[in-house]
C-alpha positions in Angstrom: -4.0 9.8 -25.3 -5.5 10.5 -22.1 -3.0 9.7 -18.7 -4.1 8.7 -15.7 -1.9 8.8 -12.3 -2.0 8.5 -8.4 -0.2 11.0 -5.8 1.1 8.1 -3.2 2.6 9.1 0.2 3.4 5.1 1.6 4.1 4.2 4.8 4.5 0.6 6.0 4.8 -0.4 9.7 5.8 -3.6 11.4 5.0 -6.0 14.2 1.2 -4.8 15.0 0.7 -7.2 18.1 -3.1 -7.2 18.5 -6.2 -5.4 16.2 -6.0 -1.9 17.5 -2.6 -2.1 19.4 0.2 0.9 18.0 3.3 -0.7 16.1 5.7 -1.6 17.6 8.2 0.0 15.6 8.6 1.1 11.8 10.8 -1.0 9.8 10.0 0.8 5.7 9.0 4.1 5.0 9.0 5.7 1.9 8.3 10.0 2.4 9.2 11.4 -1.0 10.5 14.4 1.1 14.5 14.0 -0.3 12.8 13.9 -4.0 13.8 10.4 -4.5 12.0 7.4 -4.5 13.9 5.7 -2.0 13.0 4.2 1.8 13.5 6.7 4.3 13.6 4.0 6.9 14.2 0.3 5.7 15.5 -2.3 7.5 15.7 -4.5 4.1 16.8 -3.1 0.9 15.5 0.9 0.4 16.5 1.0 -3.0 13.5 1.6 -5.5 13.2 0.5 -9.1 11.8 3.5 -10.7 14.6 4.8 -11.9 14.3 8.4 -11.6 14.6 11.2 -9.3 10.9 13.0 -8.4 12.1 16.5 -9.3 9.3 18.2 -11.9 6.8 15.4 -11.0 7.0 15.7 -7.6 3.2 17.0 -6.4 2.2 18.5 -2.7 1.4 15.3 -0.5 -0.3 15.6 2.5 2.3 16.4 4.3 5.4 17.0 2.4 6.1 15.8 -1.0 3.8 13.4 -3.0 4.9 10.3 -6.0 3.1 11.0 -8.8 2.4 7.6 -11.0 1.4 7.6 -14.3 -0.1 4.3 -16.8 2.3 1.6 -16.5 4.7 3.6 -14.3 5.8 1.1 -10.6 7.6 2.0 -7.4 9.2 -1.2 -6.2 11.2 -2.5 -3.4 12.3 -6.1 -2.1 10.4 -6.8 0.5 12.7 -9.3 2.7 13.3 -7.5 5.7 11.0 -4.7 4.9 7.5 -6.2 5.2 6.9 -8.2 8.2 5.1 -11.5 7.4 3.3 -12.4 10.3 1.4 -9.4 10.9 1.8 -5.2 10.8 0.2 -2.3 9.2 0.2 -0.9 5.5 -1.0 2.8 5.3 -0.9 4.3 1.6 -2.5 7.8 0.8 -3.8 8.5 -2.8 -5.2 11.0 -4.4 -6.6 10.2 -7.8 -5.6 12.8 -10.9 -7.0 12.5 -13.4 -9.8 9.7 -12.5 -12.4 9.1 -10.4 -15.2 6.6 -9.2 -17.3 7.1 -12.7 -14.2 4.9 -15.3 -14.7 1.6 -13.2 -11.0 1.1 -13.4 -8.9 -1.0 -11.2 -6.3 0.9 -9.4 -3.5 -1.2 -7.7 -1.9 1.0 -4.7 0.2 -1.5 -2.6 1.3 -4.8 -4.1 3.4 -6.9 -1.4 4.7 -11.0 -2.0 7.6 -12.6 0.1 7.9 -15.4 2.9 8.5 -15.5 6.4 7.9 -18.7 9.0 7.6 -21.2 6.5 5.0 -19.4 4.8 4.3 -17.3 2.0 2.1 -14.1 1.2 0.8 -11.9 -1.2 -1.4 -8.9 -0.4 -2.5 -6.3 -2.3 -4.5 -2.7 -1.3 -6.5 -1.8 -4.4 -9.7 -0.3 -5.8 -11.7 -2.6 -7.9 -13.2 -1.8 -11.3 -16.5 -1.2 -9.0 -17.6 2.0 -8.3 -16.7 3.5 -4.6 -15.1 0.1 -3.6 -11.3 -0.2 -2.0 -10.0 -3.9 -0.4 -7.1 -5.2 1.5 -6.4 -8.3 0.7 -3.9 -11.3 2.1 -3.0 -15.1 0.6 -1.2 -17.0 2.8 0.5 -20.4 1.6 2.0 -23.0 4.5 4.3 -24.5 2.7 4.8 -27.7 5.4 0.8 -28.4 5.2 0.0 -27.0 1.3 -3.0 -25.3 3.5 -3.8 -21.8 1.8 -5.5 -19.4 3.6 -7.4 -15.9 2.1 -8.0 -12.9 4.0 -10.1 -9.7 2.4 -11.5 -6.7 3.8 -13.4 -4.2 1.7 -15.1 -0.7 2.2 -16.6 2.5 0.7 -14.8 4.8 -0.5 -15.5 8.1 -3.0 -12.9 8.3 -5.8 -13.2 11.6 -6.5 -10.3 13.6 -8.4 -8.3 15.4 -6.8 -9.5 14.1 -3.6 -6.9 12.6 -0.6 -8.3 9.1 0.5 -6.0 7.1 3.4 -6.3 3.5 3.2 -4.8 1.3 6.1 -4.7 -1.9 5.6 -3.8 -4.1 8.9 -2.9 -7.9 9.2 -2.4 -10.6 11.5 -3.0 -14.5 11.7 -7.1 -13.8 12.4 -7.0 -12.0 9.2 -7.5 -8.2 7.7 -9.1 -5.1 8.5 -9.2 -2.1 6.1 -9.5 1.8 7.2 -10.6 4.3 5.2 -10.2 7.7 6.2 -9.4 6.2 9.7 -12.8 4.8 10.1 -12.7 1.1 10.4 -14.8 -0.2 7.5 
């Protein structure tokens, strides 16, 4: 049986004001660095399902310590208090072990869902099963008016193994942007 896994380093900032504008501040950060998979910062819950310390699959990250993933395997935190709703930042780096752009598989790096001002979200940062593809996407449900609202943002990207990609995916109520590599896409 053949494994497949990710090296994440996530980091999610808050309260982006305007496209382009630095955040405000940090409110969830997850570094790996302690060889835990718990929030370094948080202003929610920091507490991660997983279960397990990082110890012998802990992997070089960018800078620091990477979370190595395999099949099946989730990092997952509340989100109340930890993701802004309204708008912020979402910066995930991945490097692919074990595949690349040539399986057509669908990779799911950031999955987010929760409410905030009478609305609720889901938003995902993923590659789809299509070759050299990655997308930020946002739903957005008003719950007073039954209005729902989609947001997506896709780019190139090269899958390769081995290979650090940063995607950034940023939000607000005109909708997404994705950047790859920090190029705006």
């Amino acid at each position: 049986m053949r494994h497949f896994s990710s090296l994440l380093i996530v980091m999610l900032c808050g309260l982006v004001p305007t496209w382009g504008a630095p955040a405000a501040r940090v409110v969830f950060k997850i570094g790996f660095d302690d060889l835990t998979s718990n929030a370094s910062i948080a202003k929610g819950d920091g507490q991660s399902d997983l279960g397990r310390g990082l110890g012998a699959t802990a992997k070089e990250g960018v800078k620091g310590v990477g979370l190595r993933l395999d099949d099946e395997e989730t990092c997952t935190f509340a989100s109340k208090d930890n993701l802004p709703g309204i708008a912020g930042t979402v910066s995930v780096w991945v490097k692919p072990l074990n595949w690349d752009d040539t399986e057509n598989r669908f990779q799911e790096f950031f999955i987010a869902s929760g409410a905030a001002g009478g609305k609720s979200y889901y938003m995902t940062l993923d590659s789809p099963p299509i070759k050299g593809a990655a997308n930020f996407g946002i739903s957005i449900h008003d719950r007073a008016t039954g209005e729902r609202t989609n947001y997506i943002a896709s780019g190139a990207v090269s899958w390769t193994d081995g290979k650090w990609v940063n995607l950034v995916g940023v939000w607000d109520k005109q909708g997404t942007k994705l950047y790859i590599n920090g190029l705006l896409s």
